[in-house]
C-alpha positions as CSV (number, residue, x, y, z in Angstrom):
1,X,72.0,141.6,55.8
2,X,73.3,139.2,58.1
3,X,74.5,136.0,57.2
4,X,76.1,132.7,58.9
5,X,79.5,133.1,60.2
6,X,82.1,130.0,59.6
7,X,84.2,129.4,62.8
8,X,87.7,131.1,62.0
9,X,89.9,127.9,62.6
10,X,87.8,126.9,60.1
11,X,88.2,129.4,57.4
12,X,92.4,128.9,58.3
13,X,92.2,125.4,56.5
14,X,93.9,125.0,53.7
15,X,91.5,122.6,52.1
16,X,93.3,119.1,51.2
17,X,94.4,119.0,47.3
18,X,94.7,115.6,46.3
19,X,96.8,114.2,43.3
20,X,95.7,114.6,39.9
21,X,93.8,112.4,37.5
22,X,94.0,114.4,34.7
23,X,96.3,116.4,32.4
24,X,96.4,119.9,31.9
25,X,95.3,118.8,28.1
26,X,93.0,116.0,29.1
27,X,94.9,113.5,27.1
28,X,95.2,110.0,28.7
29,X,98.3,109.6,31.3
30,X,100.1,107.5,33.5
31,X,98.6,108.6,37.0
32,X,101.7,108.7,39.4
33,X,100.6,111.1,41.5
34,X,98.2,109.2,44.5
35,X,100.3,106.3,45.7
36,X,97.7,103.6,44.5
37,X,98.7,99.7,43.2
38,X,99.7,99.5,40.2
39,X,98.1,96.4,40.0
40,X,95.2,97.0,41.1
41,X,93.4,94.7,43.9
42,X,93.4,91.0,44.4
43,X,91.1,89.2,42.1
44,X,89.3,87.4,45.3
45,X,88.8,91.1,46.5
46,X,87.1,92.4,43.4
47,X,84.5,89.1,43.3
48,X,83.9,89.8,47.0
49,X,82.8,93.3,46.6
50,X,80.7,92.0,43.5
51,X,78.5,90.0,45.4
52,X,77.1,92.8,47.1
53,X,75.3,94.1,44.0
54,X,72.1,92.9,45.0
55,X,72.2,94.4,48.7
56,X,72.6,97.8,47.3
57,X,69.6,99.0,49.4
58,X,70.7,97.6,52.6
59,X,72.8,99.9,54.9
60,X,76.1,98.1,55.8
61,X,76.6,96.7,59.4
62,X,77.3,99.9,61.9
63,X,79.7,97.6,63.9
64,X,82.1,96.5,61.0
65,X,81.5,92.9,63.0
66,X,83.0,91.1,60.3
67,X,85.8,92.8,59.5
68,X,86.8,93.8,63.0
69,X,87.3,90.2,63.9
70,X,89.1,89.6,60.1
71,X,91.5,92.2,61.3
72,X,91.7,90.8,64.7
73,X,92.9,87.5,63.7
74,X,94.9,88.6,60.6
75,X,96.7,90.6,63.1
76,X,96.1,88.8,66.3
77,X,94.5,92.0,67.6
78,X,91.6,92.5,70.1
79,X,88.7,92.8,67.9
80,X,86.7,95.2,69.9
81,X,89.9,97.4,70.2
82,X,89.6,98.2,66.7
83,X,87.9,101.3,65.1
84,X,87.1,102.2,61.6
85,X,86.0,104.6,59.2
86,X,86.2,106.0,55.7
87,X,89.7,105.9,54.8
88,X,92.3,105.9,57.3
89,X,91.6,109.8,57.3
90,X,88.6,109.8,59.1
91,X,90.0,108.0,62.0
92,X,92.9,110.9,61.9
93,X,90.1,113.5,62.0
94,X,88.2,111.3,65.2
95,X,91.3,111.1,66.9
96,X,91.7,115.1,67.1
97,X,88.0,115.5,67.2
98,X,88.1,113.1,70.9
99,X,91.4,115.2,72.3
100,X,92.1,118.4,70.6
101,X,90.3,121.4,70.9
102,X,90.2,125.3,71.3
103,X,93.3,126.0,73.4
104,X,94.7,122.7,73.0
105,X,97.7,122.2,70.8
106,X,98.4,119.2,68.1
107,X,102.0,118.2,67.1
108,X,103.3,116.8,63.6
109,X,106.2,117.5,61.7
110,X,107.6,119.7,58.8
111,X,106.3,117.7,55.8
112,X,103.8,115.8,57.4
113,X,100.7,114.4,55.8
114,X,98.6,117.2,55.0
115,X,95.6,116.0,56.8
116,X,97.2,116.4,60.4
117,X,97.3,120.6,59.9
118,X,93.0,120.3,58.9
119,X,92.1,117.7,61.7
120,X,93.5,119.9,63.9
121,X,92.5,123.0,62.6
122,X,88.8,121.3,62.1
123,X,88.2,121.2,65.9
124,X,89.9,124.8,66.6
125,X,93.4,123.1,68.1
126,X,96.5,125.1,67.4
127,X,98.9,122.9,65.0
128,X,102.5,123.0,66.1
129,X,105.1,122.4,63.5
130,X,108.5,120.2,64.1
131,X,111.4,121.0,62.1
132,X,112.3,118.1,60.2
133,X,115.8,116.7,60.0
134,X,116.5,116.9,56.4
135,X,113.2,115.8,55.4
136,X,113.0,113.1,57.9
137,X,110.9,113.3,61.5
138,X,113.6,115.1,64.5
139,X,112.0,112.8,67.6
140,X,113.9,115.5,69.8
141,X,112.3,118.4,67.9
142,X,108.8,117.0,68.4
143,X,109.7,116.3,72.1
144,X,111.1,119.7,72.4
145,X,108.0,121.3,71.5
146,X,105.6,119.5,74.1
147,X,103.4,121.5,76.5
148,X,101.0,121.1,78.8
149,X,98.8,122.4,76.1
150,X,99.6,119.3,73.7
151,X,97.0,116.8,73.3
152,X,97.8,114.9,69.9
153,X,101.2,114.2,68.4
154,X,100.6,112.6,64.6
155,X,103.5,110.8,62.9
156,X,103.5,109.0,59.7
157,X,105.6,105.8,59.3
158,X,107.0,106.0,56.4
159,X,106.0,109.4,56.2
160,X,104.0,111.1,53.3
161,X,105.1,112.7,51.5
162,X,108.5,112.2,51.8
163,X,108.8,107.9,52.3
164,X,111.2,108.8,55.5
165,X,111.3,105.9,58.3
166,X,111.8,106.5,61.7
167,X,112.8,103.6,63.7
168,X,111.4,101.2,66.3
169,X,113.9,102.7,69.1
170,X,112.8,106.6,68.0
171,X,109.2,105.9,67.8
172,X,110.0,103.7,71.6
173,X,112.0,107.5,72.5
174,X,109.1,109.3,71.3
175,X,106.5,107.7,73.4
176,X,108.7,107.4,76.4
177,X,109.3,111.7,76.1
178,X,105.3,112.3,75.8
179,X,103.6,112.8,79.2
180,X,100.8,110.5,79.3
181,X,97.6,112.1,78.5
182,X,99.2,113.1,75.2
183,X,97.3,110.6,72.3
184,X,100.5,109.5,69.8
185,X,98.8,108.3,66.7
186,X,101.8,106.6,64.5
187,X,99.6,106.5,60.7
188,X,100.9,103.5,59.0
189,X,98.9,103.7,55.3
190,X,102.5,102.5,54.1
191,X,103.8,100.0,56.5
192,X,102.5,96.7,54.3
193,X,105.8,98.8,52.0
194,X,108.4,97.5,54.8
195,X,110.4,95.1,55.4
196,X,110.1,92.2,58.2
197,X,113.2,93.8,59.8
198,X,112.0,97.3,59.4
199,X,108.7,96.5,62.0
200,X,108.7,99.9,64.1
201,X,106.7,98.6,66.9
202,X,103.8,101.3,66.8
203,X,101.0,98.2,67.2
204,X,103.0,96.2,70.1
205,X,103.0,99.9,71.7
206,X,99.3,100.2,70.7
207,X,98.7,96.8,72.0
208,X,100.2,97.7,75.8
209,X,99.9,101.5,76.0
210,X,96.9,103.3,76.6
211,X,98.1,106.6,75.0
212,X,99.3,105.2,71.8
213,X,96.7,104.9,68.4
214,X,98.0,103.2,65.2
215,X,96.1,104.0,61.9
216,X,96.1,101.9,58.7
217,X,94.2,101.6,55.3
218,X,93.4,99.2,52.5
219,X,93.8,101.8,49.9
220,X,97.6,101.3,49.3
221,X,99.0,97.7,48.9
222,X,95.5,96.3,49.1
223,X,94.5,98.4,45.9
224,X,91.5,99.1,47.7
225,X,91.9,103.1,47.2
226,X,88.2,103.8,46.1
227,X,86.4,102.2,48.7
228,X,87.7,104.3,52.0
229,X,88.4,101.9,54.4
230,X,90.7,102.7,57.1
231,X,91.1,101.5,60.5
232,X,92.7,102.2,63.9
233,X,93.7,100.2,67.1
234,X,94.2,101.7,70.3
235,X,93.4,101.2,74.3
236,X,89.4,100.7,75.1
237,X,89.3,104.0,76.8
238,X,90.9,105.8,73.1
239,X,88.6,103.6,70.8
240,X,85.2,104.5,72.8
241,X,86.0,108.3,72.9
242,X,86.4,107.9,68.9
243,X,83.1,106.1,68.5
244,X,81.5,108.8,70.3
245,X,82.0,111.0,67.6
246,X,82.0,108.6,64.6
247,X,79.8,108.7,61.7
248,X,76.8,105.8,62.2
249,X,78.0,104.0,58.4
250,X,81.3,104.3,57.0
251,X,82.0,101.8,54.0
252,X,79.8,99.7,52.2
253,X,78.5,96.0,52.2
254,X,80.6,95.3,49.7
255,X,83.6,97.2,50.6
256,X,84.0,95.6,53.6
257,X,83.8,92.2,51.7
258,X,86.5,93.4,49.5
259,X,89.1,94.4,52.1
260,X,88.7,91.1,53.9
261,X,88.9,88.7,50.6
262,X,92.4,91.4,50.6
263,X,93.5,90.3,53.9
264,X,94.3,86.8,52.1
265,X,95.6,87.6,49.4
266,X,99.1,87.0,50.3
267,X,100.5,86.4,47.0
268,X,98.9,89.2,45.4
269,X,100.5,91.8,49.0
270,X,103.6,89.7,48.3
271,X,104.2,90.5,44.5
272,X,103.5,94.1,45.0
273,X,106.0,94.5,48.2
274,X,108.7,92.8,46.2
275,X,107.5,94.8,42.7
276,X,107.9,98.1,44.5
277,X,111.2,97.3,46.5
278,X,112.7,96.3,43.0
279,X,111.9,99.3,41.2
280,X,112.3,101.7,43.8
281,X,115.7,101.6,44.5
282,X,115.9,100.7,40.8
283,X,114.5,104.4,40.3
284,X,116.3,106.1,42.9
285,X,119.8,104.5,41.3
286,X,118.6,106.6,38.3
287,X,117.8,109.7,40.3
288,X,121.5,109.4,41.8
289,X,122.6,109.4,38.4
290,X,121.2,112.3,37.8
291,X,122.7,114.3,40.7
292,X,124.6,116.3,38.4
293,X,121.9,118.2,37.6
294,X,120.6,119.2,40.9
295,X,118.1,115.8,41.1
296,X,118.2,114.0,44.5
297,X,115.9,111.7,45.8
298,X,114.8,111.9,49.9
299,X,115.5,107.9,51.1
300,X,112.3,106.1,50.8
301,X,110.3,102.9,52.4
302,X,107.3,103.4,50.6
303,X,105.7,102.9,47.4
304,X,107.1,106.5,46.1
305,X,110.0,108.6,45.8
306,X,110.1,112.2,46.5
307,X,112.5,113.9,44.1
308,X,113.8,117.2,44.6
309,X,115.1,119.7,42.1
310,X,118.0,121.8,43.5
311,X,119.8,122.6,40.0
312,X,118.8,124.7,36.9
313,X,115.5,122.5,35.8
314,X,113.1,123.6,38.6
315,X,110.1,120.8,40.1
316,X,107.3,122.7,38.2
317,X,109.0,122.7,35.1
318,X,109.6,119.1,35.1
319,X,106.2,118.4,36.7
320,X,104.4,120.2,33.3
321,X,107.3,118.2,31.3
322,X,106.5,114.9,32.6
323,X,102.7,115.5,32.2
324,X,103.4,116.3,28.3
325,X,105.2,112.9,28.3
326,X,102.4,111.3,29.2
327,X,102.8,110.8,33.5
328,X,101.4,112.9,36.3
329,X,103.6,113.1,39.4
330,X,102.5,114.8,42.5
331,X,104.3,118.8,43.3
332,X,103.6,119.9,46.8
333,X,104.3,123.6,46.3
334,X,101.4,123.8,49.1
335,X,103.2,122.0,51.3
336,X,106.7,123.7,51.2
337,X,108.1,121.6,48.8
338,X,108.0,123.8,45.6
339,X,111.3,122.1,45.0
340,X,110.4,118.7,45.1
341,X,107.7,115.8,43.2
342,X,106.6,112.9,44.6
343,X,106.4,110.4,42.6
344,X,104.8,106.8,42.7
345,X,106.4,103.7,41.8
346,X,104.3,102.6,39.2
347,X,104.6,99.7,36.7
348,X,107.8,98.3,35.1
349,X,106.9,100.3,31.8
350,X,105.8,103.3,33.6
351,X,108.5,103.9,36.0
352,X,111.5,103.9,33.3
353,X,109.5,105.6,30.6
354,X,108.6,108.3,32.9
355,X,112.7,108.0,33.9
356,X,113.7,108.5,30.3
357,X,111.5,111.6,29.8
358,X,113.0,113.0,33.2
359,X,116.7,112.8,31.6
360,X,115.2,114.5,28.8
361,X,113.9,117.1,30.6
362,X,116.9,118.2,32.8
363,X,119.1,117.3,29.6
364,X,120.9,114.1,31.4
């Protein structure tokens, strides 16, 4: 009997695993495996999505009005420059959806956000892998691999999942290298995670180029992880192809309140930024430590550390270790790095318990 057909770029997908919530017991853990806040979200933010409880019924505004122009002067952006959707992914997935497609080829690196490979799978584009330069983006492999069949180049800054940084003059080389009908979306879901001095220049770029798209989210510092609201900012001619393809609602009523009660929550951004810096390097000091048994930890910007097991202990085995301690890290096995855990930086009790389990584990 005949039956529907899926398209077979389609059926190539590796479908997206996100981190775990749970343990392999079900006991109650530490999640440090999704890069959320370990404080939550401003209190301002949680009363702001409250007060929608009684519009539960109404659909939220199409246009994001409100929080377009609270981005625009947060930011001192154009507000009708800016596009949205559910979670910074879905503007990844428009993006390739309004330039990639069957016979057209879409450019991210080795250890790139998983998302990047199904976008461009999604719309039947061929995904074209950069080597990485020991674990960190190679601007001159990505350049090196342009065609005239390349459409999309994605980059992540930091990247995920490694927290690598590429600077402002290699994203500047970058863009300079790319002919010009070729989109560069820089994804910045981490960039709140850098400092002043670390600014890469993807949104001044955005701002004046009209090949350049720069994606953020509320679901990392902001805390907002449940809610799905991303956003993008590119040239006119970029943001109207995307809306052309864009779902009619994205987030909700109160959603959208939340994220922009976030946007002023300065202290709240500013206790996390310096909370993470601290204990960051303060866990990567203790990776170092641990060198002698094959740990070493990939130099990160954001709010995680990816770990990699190159001695006797091996990444699973510590991964089902730490998740009998109590603390459930991220292992990309699916993503080439069987050898390696990400792992957030989570409260001051969580990051050095789940340190002291990890000596126990390799025997440090």
């Amino acid at each position: 009997m005949n039956a529907p057909v899926p398209k077979p770029w389609v059926m190539a997908i590796a479908p997206y695993v996100p981190g775990r919530a749970t343990t392999d017991s079900g006991n109650q853990a530490a999640k440090l495996s999704s890069n959320e806040n370990p404080f939550g979200t401003p209190d301002a933010a949680r009363a702001a999505y409250a007060s929608a409880a009684d519009e539960l019924e109404r659909y939220p505004d199409a246009s994001a009005h409100d929080l377009r122009e609270a981005l625009a002067a947060h930011y001192d952006l154009d507000a009708d420059r800016i596009i949205y959707g559910t979670g910074s992914d879905e503007v990844l997935h428009l993006a390739a959806g309004a330039y990639a497609g069957p016979g057209d080829e879409v450019i991210y690196v080795r250890f790139g956000f998983a998302v990047y490979d199904i976008a461009a799978r999604r719309v039947g584009a061929t995904p074209v892998v950069a080597p990485d330069k020991d674990y960190a983006t190679d601007v001159d492999a990505i350049l090196a691999l342009v065609t005239d069949r390349t459409r999309v180049v994605f980059l992540a800054n930091p990247n995920n999942p490694t927290g690598t940084y590429t600077p402002k003059a290699d994203i500047a080389r970058l863009h300079a290298g790319l002919p010009g009908d070729v989109l560069l979306v820089i994804d910045q879901a981490y960039t709140e995670y850098l400092a002043p001095e670390d600014d890469d220049g993807a949104l001044d770029l955005a701002r004046t180029q009209p090949n350049v798209l720069v994606t953020r989210t509320f679901s990392k510092i902001y805390g907002l992880a449940s809610e799905r609201i991303g956003w993008g900012y590119g040239h006119p001619d970029v943001i109207a192809a995307m809306h052309r393809i864009r779902a009619p609602f994205s987030f909700g009523i109160g959603a959208a309140r939340a994220a922009i009660a976030a946007l002023g929550a300065k202290e709240f951004v500013e206790h996390s930024y310096g909370h993470n810096a601290k204990w960051r390097a303060w866990f990567a000091d203790q990776i170092a430590a641990m060198s002698n048994k094959g740990l070493r930890a990939v130099p990160s910007k954001a709010n995680f550390l990816l770990v990699l097991f190159e001695g006797e202990v091996s990444a699973e085995t510590a991964y089902k270790g730490l998740m009998d301690a109590g603390y459930i890290v991220r292992w990309l096995p699916g993503q080439g790095l069987a050898h390696g855990l990400r792992i957030t930086i989570g409260t001051e009790a969580e990051i050095t318990g789940l340190t002291a389990a990890l000596r126990r584990i390799v025997g440090a």
